[in-house]
CHARMM-style PDB file with segment names, atoms N, HN, CA, C and O in Angstrom:
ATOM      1  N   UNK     1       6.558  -0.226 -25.480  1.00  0.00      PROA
ATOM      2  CA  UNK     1       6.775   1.190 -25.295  1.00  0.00      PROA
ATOM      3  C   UNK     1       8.269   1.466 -25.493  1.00  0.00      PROA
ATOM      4  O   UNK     1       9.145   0.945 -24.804  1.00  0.00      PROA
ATOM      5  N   UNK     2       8.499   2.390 -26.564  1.00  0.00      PROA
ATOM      6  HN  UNK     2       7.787   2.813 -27.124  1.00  0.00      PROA
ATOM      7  CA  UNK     2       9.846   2.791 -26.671  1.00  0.00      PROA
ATOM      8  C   UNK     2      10.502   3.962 -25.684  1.00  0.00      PROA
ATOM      9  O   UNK     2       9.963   5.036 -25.418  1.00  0.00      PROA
ATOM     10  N   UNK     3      12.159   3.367 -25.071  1.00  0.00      PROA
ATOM     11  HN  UNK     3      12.597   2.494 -25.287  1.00  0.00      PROA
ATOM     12  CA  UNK     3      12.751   4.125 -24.076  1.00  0.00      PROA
ATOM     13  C   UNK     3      14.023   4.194 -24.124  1.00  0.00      PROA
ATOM     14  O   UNK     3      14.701   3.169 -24.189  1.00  0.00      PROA
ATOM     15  N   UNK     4      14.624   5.566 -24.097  1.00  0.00      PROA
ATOM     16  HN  UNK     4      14.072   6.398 -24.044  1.00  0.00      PROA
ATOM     17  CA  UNK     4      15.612   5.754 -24.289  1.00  0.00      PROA
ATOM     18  C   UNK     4      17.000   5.575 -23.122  1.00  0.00      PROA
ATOM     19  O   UNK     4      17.102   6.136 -22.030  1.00  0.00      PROA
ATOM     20  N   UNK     5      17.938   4.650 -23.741  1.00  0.00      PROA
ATOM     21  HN  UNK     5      17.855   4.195 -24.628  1.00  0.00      PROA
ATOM     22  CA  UNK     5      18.936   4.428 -22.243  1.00  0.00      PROA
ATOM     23  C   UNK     5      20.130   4.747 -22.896  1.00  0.00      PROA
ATOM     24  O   UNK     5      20.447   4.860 -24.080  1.00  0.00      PROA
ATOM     25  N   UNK     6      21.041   4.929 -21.229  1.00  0.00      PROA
ATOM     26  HN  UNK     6      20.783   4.837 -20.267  1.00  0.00      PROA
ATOM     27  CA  UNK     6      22.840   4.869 -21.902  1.00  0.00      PROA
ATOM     28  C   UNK     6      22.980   4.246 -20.525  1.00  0.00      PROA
ATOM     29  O   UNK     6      22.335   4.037 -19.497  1.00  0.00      PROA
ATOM     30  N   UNK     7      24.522   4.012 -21.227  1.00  0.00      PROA
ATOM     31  HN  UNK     7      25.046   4.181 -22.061  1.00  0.00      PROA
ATOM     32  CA  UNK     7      25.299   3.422 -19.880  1.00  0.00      PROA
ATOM     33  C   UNK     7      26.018   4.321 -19.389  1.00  0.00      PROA
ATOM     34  O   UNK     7      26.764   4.631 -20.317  1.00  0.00      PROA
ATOM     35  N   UNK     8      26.319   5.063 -18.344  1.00  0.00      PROA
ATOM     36  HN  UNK     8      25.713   4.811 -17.590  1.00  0.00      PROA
ATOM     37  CA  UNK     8      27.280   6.210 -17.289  1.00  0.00      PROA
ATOM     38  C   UNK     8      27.914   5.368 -16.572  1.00  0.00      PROA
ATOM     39  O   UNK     8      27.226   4.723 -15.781  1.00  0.00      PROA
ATOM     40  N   UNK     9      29.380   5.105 -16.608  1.00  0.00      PROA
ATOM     41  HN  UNK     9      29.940   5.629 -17.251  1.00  0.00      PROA
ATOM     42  CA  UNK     9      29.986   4.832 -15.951  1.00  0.00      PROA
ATOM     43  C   UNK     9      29.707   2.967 -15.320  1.00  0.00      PROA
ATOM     44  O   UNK     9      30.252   1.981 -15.816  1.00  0.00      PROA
ATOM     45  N   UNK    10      28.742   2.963 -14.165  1.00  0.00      PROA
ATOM     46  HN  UNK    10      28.299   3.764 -13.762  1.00  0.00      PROA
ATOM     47  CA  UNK    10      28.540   1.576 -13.395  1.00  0.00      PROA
ATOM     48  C   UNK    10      27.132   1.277 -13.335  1.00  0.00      PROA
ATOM     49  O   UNK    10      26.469   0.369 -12.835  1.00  0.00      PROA
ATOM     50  N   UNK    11      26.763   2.787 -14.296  1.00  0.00      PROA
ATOM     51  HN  UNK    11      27.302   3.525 -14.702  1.00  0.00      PROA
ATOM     52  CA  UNK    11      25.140   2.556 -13.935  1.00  0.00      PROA
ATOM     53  C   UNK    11      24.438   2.729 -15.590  1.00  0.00      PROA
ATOM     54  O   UNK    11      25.007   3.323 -16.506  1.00  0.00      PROA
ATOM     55  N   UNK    12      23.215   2.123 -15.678  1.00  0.00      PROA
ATOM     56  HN  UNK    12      22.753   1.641 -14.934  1.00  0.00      PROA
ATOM     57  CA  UNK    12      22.038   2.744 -17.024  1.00  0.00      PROA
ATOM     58  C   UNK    12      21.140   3.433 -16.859  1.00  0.00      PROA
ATOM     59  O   UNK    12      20.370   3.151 -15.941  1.00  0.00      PROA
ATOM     60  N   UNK    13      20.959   4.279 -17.456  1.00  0.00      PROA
ATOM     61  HN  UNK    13      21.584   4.508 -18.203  1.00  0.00      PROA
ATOM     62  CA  UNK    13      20.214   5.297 -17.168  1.00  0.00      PROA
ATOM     63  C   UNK    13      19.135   5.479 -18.410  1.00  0.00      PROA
ATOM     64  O   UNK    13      19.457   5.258 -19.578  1.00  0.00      PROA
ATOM     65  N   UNK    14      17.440   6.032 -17.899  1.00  0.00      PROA
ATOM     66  HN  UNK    14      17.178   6.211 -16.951  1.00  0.00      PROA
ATOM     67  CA  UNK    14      16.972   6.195 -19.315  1.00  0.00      PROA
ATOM     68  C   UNK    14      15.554   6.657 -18.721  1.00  0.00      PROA
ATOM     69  O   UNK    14      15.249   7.046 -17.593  1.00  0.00      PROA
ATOM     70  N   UNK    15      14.840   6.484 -19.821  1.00  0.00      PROA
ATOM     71  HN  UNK    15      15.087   6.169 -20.737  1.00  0.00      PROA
ATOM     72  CA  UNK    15      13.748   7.383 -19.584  1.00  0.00      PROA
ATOM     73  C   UNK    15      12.757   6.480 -20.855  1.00  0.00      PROA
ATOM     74  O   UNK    15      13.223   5.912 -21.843  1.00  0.00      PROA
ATOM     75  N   UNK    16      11.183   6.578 -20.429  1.00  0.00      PROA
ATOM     76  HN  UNK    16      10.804   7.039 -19.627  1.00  0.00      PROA
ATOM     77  CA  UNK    16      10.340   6.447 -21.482  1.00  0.00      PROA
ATOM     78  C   UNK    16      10.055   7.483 -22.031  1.00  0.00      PROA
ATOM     79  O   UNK    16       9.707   8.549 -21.522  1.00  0.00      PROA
ATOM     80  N   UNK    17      10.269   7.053 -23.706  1.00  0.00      PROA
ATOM     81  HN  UNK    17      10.551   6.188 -24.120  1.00  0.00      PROA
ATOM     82  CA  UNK    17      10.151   8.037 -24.831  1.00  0.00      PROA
ATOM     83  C   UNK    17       9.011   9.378 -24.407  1.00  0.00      PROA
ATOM     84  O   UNK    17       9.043  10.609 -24.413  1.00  0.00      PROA
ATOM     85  N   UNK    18       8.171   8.447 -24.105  1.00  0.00      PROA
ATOM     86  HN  UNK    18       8.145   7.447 -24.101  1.00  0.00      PROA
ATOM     87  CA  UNK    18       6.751   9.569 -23.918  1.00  0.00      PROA
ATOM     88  C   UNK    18       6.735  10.417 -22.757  1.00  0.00      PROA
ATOM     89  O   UNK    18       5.870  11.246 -22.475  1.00  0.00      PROA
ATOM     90  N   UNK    19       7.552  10.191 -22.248  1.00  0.00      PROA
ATOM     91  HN  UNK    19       8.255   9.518 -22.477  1.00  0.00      PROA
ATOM     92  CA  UNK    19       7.373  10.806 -20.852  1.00  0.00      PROA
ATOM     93  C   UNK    19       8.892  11.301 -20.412  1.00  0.00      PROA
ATOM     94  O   UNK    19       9.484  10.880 -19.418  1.00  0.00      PROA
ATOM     95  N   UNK    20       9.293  12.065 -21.145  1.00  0.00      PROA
ATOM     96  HN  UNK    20       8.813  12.407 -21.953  1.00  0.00      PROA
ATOM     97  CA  UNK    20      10.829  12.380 -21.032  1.00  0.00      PROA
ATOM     98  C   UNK    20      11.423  12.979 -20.091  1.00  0.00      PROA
ATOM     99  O   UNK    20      12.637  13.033 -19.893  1.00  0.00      PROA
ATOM    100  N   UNK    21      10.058  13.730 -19.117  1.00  0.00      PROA
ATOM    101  HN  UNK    21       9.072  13.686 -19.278  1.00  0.00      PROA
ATOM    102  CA  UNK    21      10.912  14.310 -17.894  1.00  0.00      PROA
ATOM    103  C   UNK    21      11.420  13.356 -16.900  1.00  0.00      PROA
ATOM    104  O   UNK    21      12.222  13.904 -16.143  1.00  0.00      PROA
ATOM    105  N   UNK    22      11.239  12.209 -16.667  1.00  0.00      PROA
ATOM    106  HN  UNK    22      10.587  11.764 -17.281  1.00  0.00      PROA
ATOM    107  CA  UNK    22      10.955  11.176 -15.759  1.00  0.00      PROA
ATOM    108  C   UNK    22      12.157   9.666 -15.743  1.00  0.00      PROA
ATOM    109  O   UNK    22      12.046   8.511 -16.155  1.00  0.00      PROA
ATOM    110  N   UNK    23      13.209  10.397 -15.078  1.00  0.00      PROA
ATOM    111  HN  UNK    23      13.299  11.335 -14.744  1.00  0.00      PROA
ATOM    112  CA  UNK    23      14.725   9.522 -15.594  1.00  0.00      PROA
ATOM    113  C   UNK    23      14.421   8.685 -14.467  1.00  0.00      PROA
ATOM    114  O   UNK    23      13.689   8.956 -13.515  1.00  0.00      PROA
ATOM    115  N   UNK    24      15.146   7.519 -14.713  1.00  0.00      PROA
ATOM    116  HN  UNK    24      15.741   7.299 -15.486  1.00  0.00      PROA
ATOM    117  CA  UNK    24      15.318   6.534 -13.730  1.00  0.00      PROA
ATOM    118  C   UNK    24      17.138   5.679 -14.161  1.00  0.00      PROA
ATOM    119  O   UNK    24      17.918   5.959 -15.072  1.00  0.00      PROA
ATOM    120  N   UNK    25      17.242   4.661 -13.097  1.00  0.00      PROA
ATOM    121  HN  UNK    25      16.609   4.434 -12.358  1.00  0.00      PROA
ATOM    122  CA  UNK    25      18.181   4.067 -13.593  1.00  0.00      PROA
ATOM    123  C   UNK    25      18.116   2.732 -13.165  1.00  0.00      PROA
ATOM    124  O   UNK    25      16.972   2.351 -12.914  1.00  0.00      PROA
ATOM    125  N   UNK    26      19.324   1.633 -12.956  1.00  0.00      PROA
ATOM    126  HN  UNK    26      20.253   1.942 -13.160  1.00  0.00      PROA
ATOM    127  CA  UNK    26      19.450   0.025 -12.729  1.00  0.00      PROA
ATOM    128  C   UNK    26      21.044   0.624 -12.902  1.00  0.00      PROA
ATOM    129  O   UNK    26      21.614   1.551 -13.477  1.00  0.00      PROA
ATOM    130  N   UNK    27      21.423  -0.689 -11.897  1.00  0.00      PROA
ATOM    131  HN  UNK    27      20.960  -1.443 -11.430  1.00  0.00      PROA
ATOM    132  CA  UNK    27      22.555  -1.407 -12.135  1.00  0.00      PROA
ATOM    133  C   UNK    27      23.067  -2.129 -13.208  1.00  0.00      PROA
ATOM    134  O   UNK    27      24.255  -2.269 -13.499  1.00  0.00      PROA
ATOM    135  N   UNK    28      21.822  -2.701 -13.931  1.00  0.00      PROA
ATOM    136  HN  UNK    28      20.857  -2.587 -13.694  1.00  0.00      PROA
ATOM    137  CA  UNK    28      22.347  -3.383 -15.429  1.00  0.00      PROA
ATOM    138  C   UNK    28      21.008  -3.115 -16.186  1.00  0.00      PROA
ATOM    139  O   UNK    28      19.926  -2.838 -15.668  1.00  0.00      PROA
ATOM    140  N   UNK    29      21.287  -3.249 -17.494  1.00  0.00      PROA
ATOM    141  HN  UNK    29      22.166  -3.474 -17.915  1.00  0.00      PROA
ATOM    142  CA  UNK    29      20.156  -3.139 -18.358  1.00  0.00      PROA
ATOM    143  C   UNK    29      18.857  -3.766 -17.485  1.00  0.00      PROA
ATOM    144  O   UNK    29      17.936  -3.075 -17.051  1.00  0.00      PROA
ATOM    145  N   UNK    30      18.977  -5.151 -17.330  1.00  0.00      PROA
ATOM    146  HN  UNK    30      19.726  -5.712 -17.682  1.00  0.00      PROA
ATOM    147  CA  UNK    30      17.332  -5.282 -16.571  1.00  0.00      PROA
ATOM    148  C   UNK    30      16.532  -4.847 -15.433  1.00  0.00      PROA
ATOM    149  O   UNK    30      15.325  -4.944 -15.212  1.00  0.00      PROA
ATOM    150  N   UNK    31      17.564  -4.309 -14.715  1.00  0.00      PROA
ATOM    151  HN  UNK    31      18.544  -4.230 -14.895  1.00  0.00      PROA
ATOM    152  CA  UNK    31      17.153  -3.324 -13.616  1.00  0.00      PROA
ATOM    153  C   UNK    31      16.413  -2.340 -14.115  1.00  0.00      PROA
ATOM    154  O   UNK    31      15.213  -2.322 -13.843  1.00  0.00      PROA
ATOM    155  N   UNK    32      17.022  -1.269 -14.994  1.00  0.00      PROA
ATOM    156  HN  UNK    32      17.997  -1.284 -15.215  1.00  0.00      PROA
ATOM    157  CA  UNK    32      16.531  -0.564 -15.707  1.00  0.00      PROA
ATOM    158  C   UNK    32      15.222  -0.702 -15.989  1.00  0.00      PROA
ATOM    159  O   UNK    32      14.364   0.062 -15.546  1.00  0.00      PROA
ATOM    160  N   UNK    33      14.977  -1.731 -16.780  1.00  0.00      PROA
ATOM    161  HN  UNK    33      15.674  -2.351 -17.141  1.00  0.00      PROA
ATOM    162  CA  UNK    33      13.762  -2.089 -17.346  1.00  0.00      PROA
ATOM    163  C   UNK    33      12.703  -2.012 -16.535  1.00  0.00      PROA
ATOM    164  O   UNK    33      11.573  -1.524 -16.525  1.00  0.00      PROA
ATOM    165  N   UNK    34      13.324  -2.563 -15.945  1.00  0.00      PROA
ATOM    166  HN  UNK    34      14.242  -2.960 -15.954  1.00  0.00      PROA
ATOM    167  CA  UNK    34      12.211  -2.824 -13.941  1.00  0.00      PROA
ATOM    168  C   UNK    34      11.141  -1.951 -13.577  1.00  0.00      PROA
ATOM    169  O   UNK    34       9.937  -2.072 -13.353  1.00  0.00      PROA
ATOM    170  N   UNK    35      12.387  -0.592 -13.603  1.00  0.00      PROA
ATOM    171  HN  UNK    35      13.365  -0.494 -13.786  1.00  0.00      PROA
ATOM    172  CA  UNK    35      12.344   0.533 -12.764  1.00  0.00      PROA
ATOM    173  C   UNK    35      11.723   1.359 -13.586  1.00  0.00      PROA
ATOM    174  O   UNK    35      11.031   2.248 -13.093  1.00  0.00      PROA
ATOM    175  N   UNK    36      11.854   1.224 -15.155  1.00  0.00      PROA
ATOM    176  HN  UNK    36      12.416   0.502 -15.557  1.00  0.00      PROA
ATOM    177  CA  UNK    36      10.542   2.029 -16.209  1.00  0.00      PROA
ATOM    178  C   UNK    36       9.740   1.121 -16.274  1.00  0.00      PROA
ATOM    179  O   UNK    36       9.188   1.728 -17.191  1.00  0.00      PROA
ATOM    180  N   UNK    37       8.946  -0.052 -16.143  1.00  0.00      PROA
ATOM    181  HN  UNK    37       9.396  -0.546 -15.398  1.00  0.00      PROA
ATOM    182  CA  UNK    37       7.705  -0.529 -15.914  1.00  0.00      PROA
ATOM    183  C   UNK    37       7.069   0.176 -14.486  1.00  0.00      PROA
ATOM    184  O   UNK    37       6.007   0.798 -14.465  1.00  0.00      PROA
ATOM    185  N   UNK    38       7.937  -0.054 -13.316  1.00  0.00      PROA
ATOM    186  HN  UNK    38       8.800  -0.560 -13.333  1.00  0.00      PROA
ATOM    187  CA  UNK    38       7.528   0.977 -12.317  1.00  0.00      PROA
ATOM    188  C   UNK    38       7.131   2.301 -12.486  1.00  0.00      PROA
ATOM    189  O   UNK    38       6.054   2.562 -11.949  1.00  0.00      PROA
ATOM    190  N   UNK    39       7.570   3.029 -12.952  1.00  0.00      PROA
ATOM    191  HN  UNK    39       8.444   2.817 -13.388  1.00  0.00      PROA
ATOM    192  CA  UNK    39       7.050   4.080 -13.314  1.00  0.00      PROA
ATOM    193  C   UNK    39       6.167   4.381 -14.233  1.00  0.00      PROA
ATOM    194  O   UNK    39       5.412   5.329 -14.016  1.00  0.00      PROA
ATOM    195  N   UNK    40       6.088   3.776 -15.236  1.00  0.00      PROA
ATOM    196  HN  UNK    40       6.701   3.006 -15.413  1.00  0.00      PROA
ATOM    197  CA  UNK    40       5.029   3.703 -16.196  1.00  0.00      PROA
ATOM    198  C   UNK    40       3.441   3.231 -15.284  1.00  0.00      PROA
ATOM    199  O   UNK    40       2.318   3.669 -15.533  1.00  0.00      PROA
ATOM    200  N   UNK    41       3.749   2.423 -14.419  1.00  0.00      PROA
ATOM    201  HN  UNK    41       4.661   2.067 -14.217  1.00  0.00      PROA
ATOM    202  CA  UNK    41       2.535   1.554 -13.687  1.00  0.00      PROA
ATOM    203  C   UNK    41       2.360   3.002 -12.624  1.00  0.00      PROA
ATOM    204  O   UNK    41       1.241   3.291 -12.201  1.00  0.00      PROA
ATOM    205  N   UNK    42       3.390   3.710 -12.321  1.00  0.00      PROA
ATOM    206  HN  UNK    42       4.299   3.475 -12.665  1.00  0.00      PROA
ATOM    207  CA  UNK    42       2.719   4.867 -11.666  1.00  0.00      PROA
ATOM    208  C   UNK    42       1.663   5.923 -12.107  1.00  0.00      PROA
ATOM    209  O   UNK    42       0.631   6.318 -11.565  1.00  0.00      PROA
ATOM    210  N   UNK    43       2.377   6.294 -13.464  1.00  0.00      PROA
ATOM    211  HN  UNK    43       3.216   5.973 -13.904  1.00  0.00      PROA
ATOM    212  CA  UNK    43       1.559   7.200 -14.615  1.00  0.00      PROA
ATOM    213  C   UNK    43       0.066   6.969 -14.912  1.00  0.00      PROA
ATOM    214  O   UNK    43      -0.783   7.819 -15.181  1.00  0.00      PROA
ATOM    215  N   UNK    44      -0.087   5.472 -14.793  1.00  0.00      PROA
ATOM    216  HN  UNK    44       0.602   4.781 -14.575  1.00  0.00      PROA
ATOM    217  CA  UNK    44      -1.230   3.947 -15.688  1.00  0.00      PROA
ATOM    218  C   UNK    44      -1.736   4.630 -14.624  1.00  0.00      PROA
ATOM    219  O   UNK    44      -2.584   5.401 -15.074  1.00  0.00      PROA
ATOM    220  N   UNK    45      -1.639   4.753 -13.309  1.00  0.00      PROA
ATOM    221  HN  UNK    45      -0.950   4.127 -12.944  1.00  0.00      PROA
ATOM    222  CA  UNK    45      -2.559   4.400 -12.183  1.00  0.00      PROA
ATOM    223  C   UNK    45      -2.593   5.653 -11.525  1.00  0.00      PROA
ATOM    224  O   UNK    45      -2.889   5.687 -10.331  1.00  0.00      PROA
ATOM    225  N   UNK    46      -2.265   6.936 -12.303  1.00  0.00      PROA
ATOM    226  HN  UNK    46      -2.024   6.908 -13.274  1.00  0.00      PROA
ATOM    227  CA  UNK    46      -2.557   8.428 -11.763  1.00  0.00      PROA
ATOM    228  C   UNK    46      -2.004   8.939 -10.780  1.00  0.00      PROA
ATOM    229  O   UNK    46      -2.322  10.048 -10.348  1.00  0.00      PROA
ATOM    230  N   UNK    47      -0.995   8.128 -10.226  1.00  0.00      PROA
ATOM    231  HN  UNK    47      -0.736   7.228 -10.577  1.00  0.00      PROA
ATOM    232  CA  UNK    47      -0.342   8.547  -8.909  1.00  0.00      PROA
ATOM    233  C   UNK    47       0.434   9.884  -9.270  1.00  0.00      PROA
ATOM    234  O   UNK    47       0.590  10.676  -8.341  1.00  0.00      PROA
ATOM    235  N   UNK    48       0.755  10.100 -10.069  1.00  0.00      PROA
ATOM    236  HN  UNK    48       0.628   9.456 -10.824  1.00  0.00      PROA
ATOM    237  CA  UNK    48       2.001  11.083 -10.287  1.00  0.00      PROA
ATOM    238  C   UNK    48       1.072  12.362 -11.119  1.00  0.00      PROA
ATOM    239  O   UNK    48       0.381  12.123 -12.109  1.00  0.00      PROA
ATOM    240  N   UNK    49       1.213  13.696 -10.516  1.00  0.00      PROA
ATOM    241  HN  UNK    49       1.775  13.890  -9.711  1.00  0.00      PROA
ATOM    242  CA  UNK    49       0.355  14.532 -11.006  1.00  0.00      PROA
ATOM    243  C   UNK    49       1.125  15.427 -12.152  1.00  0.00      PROA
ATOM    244  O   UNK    49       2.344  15.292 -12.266  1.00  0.00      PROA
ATOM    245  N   UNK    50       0.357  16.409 -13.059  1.00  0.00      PROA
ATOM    246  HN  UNK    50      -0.632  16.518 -12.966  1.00  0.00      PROA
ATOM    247  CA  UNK    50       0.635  17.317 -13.597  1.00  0.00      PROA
ATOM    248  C   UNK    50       1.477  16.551 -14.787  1.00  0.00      PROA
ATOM    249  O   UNK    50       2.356  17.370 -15.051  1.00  0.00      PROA
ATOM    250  N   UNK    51       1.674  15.402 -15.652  1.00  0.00      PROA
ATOM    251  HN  UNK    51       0.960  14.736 -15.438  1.00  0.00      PROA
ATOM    252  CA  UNK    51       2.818  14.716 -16.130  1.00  0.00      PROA
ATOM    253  C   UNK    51       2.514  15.475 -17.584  1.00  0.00      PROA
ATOM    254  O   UNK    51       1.474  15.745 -18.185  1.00  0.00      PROA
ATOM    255  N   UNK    52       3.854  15.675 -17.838  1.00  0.00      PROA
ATOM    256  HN  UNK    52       4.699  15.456 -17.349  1.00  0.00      PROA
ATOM    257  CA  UNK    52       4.050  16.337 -19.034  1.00  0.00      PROA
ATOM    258  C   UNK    52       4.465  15.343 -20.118  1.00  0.00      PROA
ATOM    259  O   UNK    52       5.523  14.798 -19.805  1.00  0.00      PROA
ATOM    260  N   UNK    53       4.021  14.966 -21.188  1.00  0.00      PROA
ATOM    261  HN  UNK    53       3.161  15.409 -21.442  1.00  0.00      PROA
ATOM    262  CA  UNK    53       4.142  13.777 -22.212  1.00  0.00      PROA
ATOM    263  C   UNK    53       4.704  14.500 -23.300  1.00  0.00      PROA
ATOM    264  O   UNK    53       4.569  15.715 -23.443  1.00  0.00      PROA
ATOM    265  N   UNK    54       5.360  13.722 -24.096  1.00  0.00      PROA
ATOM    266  HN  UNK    54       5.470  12.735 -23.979  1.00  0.00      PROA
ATOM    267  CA  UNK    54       5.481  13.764 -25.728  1.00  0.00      PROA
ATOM    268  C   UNK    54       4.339  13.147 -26.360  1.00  0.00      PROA
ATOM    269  O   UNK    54       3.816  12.098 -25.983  1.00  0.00      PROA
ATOM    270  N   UNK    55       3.920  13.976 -27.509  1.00  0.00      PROA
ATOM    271  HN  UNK    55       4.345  14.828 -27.815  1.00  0.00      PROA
ATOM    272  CA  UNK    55       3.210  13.590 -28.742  1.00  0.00      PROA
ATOM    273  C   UNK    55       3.237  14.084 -29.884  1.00  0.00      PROA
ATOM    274  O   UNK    55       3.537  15.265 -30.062  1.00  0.00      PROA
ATOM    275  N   UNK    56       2.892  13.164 -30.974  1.00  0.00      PROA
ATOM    276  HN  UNK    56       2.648  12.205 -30.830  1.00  0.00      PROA
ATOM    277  CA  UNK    56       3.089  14.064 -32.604  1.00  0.00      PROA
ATOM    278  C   UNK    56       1.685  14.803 -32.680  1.00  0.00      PROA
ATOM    279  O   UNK    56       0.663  14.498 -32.066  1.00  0.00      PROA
ATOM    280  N   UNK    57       1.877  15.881 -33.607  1.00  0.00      PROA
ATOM    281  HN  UNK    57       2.707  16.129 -34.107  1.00  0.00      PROA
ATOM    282  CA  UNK    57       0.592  16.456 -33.927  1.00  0.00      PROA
ATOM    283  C   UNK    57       1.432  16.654 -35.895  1.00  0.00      PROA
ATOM    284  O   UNK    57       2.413  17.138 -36.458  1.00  0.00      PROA
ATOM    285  N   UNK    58      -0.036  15.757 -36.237  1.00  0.00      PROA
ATOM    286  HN  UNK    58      -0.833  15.363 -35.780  1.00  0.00      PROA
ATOM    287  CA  UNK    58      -0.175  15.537 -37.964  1.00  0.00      PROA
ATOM    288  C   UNK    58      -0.392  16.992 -38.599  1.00  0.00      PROA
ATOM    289  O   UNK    58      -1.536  17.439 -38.509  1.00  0.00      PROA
ATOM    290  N   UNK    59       0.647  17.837 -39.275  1.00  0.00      PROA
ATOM    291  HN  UNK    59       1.576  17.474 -39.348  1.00  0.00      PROA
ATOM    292  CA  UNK    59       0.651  18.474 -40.125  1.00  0.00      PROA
ATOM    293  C   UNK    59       0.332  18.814 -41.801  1.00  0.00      PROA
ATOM    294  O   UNK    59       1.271  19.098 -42.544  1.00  0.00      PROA
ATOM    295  N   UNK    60      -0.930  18.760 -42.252  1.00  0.00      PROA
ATOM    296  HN  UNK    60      -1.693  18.529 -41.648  1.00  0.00      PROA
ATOM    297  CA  UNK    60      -1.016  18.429 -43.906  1.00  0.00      PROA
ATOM    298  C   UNK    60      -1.173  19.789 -44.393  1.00  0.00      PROA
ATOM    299  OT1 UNK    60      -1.276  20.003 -45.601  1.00  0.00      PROA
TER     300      UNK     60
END
């Protein structure tokens, strides 16, 4: 799953692509990582209501 991060200052910060309202952060890149599998496993398992996603819609 692709996710977008930066580094601020002491911390990383980022978000999964698909789900862009939904920031998290870590202390170092693998924290990070951590903490968007956590949340993703929240989404997987319906805990979190109303979630607003990204998707393409095919134009011909």
């Amino acid at each position: 799953m692709k996710y977008v991060y930066w580094e601020d200052e002491d911390m990383w910060i980022g978000y999964l692509e698909e789900y862009p309202d939904y920031w998290t952060q870590g202390e170092s890149a693998e924290d990070l990582e951590e903490n968007l599998r956590d949340i993703f496993a929240e989404f997987d398992a319906g805990n979190i209501p109303c979630v607003r996603r990204v998707a393409e819609l095919e134009i011909k």
